[in-house]
Legacy VTK file of the C-alpha trace (Angstrom):
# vtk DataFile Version 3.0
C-alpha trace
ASCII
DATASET POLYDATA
POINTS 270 float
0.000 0.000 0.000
2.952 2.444 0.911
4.408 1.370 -2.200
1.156 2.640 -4.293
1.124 5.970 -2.724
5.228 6.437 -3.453
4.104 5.689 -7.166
1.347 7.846 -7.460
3.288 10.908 -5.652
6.188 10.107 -7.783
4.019 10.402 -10.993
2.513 13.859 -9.800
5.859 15.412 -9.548
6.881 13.689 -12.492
3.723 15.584 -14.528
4.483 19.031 -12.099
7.854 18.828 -13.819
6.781 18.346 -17.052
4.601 20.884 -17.299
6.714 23.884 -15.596
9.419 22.383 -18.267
6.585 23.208 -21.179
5.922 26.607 -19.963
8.147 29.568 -22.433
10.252 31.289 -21.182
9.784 35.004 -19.696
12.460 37.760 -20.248
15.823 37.520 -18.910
17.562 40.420 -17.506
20.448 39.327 -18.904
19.070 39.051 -22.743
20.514 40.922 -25.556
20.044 43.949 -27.040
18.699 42.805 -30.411
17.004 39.393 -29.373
14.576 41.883 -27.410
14.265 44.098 -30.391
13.250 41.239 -32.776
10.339 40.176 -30.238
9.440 43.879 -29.966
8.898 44.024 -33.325
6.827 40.509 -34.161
4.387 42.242 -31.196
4.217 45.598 -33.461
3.445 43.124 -36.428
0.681 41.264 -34.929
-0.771 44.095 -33.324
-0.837 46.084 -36.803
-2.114 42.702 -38.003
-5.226 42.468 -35.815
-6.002 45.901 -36.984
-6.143 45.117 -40.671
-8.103 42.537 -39.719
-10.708 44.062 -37.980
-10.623 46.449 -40.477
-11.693 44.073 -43.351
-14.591 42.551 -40.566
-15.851 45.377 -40.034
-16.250 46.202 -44.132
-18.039 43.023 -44.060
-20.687 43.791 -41.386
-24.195 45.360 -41.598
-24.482 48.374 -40.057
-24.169 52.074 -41.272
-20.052 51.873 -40.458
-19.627 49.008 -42.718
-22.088 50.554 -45.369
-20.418 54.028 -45.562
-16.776 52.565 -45.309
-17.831 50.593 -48.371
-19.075 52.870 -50.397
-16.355 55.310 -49.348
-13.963 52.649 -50.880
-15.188 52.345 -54.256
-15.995 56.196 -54.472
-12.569 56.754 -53.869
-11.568 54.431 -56.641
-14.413 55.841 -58.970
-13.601 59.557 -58.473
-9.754 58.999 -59.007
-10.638 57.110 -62.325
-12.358 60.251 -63.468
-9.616 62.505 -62.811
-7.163 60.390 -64.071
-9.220 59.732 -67.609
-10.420 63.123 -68.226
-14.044 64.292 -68.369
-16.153 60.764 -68.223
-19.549 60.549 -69.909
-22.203 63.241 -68.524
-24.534 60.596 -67.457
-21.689 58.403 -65.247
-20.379 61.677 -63.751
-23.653 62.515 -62.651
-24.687 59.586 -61.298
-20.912 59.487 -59.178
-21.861 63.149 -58.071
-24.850 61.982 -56.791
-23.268 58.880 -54.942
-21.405 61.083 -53.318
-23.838 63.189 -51.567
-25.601 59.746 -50.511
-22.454 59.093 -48.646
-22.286 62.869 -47.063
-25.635 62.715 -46.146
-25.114 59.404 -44.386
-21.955 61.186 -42.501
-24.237 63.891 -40.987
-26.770 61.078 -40.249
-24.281 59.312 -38.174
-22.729 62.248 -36.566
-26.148 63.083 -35.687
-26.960 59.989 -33.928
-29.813 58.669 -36.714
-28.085 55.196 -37.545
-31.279 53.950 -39.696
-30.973 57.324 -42.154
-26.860 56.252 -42.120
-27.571 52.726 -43.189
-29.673 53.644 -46.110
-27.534 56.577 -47.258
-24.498 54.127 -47.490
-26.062 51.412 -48.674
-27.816 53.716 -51.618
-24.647 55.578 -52.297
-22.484 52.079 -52.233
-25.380 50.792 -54.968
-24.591 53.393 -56.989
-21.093 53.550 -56.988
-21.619 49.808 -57.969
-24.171 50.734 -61.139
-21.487 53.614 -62.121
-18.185 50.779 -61.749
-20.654 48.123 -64.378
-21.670 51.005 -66.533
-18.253 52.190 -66.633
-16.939 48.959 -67.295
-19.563 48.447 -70.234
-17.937 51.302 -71.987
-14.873 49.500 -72.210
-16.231 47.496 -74.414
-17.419 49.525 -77.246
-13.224 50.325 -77.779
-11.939 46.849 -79.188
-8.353 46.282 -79.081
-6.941 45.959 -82.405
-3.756 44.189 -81.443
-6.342 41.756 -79.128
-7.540 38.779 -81.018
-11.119 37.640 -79.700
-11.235 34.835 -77.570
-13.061 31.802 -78.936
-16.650 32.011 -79.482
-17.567 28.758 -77.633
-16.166 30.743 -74.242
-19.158 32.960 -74.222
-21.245 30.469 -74.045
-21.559 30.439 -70.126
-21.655 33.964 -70.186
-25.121 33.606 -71.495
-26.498 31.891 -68.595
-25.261 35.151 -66.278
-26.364 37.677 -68.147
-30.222 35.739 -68.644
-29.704 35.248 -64.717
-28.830 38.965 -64.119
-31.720 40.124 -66.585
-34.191 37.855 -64.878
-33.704 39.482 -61.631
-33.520 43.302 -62.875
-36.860 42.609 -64.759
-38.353 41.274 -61.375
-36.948 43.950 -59.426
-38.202 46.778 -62.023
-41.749 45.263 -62.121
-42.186 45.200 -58.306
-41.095 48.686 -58.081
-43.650 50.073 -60.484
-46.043 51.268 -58.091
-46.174 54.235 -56.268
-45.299 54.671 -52.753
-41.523 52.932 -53.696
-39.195 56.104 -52.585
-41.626 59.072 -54.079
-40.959 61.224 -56.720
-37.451 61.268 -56.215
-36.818 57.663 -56.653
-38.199 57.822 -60.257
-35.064 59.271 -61.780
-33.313 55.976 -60.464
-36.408 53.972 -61.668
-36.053 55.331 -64.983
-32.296 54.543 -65.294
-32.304 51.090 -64.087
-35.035 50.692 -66.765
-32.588 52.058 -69.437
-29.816 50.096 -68.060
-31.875 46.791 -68.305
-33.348 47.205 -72.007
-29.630 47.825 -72.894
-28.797 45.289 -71.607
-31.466 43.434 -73.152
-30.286 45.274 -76.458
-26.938 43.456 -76.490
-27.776 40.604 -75.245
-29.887 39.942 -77.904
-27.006 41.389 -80.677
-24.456 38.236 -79.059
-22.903 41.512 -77.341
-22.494 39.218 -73.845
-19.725 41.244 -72.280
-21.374 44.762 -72.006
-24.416 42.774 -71.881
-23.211 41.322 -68.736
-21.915 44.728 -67.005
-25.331 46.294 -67.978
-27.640 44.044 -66.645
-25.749 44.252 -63.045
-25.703 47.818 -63.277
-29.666 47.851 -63.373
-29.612 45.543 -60.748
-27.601 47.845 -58.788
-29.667 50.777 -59.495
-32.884 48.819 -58.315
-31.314 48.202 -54.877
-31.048 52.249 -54.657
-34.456 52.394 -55.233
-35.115 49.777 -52.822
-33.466 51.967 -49.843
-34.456 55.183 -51.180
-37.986 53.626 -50.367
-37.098 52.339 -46.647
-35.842 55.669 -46.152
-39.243 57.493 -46.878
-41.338 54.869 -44.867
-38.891 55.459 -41.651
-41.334 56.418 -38.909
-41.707 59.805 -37.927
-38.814 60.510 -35.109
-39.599 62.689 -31.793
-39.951 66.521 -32.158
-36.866 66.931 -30.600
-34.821 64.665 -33.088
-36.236 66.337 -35.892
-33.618 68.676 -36.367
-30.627 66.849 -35.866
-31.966 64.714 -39.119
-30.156 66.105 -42.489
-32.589 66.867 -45.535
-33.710 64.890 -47.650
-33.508 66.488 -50.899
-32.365 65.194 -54.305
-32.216 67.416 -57.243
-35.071 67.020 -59.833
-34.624 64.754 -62.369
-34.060 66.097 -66.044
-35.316 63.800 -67.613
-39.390 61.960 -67.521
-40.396 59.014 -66.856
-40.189 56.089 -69.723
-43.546 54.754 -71.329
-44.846 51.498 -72.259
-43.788 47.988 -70.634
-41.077 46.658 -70.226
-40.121 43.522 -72.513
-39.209 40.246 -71.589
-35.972 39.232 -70.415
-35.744 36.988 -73.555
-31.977 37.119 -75.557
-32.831 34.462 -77.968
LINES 1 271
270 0 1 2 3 4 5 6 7 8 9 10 11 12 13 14 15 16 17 18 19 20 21 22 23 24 25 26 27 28 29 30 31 32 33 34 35 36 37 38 39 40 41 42 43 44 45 46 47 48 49 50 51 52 53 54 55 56 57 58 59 60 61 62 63 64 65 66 67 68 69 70 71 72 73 74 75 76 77 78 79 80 81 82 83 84 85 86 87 88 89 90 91 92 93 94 95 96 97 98 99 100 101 102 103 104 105 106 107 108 109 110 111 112 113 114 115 116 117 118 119 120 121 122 123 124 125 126 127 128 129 130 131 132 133 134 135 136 137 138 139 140 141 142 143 144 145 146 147 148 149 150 151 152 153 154 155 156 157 158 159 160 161 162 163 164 165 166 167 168 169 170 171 172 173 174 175 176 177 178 179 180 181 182 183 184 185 186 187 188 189 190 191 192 193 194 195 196 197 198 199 200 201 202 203 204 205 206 207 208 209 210 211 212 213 214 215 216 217 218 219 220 221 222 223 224 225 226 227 228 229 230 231 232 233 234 235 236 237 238 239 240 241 242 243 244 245 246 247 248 249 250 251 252 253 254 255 256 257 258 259 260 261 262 263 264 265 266 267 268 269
């Protein structure tokens, strides 16, 4: 019996041993200069790391901060394009102009404490920084590249099926924003453009032009989704006298342009 309880002390102090052998090592007083340096600066690294990556989570998340920090990305990108190309096309430029109060209005929002008004500012001027990047990209391909040879034809041949995908869903989201009450008056201008974004799109589909085609029919899908929080922003419920002021305008310049007639067709490209 003694015997048993030597063994199992013995193995305790055995493990004890083991496991203060295991732990790492703290400074030394006596370490040198540049060993202490070199851990000093993988600390600086991973701290700078955890930053970036926070960062890129937070660009991921819902939420006015991740909305606004999105659309402040691509506006960035966007506006430097312009400068750097010249004068863009009238209708792009506009459109980028009016991104870019979207994403000032949903600054003042924030700073004044309305988080709802922020989230559907970013989100509307982040959806139309997206419709100006596809329409912008759509351009592209009206200049061919004479020293380009075309791919092969049978490669565009799954680039049908996403551009009937992406026409599908503009269609849908144009016909169930037909009706009034979807943003007021001041939604129509977008209305209107995702509807000449879509027939287009539906245009060049239809001429075997599957590239712009493609960039088209995403930038009326883009445009819809302003609509779409232009919309939730008009329906927000009426705030408390007192919060009334600290709420910034909301007030879009009149659209130049009328509405479109007629129906839209089909989103049929054979």
């Amino acid at each position: 019996m003694r015997f048993k309880l030597f063994a199992v002390g013995f193995s305790l102090m055995a493990c004890m041993a083991m496991l203060g052998a295991m732990q790492p090592p703290g400074p030394r007083d006596d370490e040198p200069p540049y060993a202490k340096k070199k851990r000093d600066d993988f600390r600086k690294k991973d701290e700078v790391k955890k930053k970036k990556d926070e960062v890129k989570k937070k660009k991921g998340e819902p939420g006015p901060e991740g909305d606004l920090l999105r659309a402040y990305d691509l506006l960035r990108r966007l506006r430097s394009e312009n400068q750097a190309s010249g004068r863009p096309e009238a209708r792009v430029r506009d459109w980028t102009e009016r991104a870019s109060r979207f994403y000032r209005s949903g600054i003042k929002a924030i700073d004044g404490g309305d988080r709802r008004a922020a989230h559907e500012y970013g989100a509307m001027a982040h959806d139309l920084a997206r419709a100006v990047d596809h329409a912008r990209h759509a351009m592209l391909f009206d200049r061919p590249d004479d020293e380009l040879p075309p791919p092969p034809e049978g490669v565009r041949d799954n680039k049908e099926d996403e551009v009937e995908r992406d026409l599908r869903e503009a269609y849908d989201r144009l016909q169930e924003r037909r009706g009034p009450g979807q943003g007021g008056e001041d939604a129509k201008f977008y209305r209107d453009a995702a509807s000449d974004l879509y027939r287009a799109a539906l245009k060049d589909a239809q001429g075997k032009r599957m590239e712009r085609a493609a960039e088209l029919a995403k930038a009326s899908v883009a445009m819809t989704h302003v609509v779409e929080h232009m919309g939730h922003l008009a329906e927000a419920p009426p705030e408390p006298r007192d919060e009334v002021k600290k709420r910034p305008r909301f007030d879009f310049p009149e659209p130049k342009k009328k509405g479109r007639g007629g129906e839209l067709p089909p989103p049929d490209i054979d």
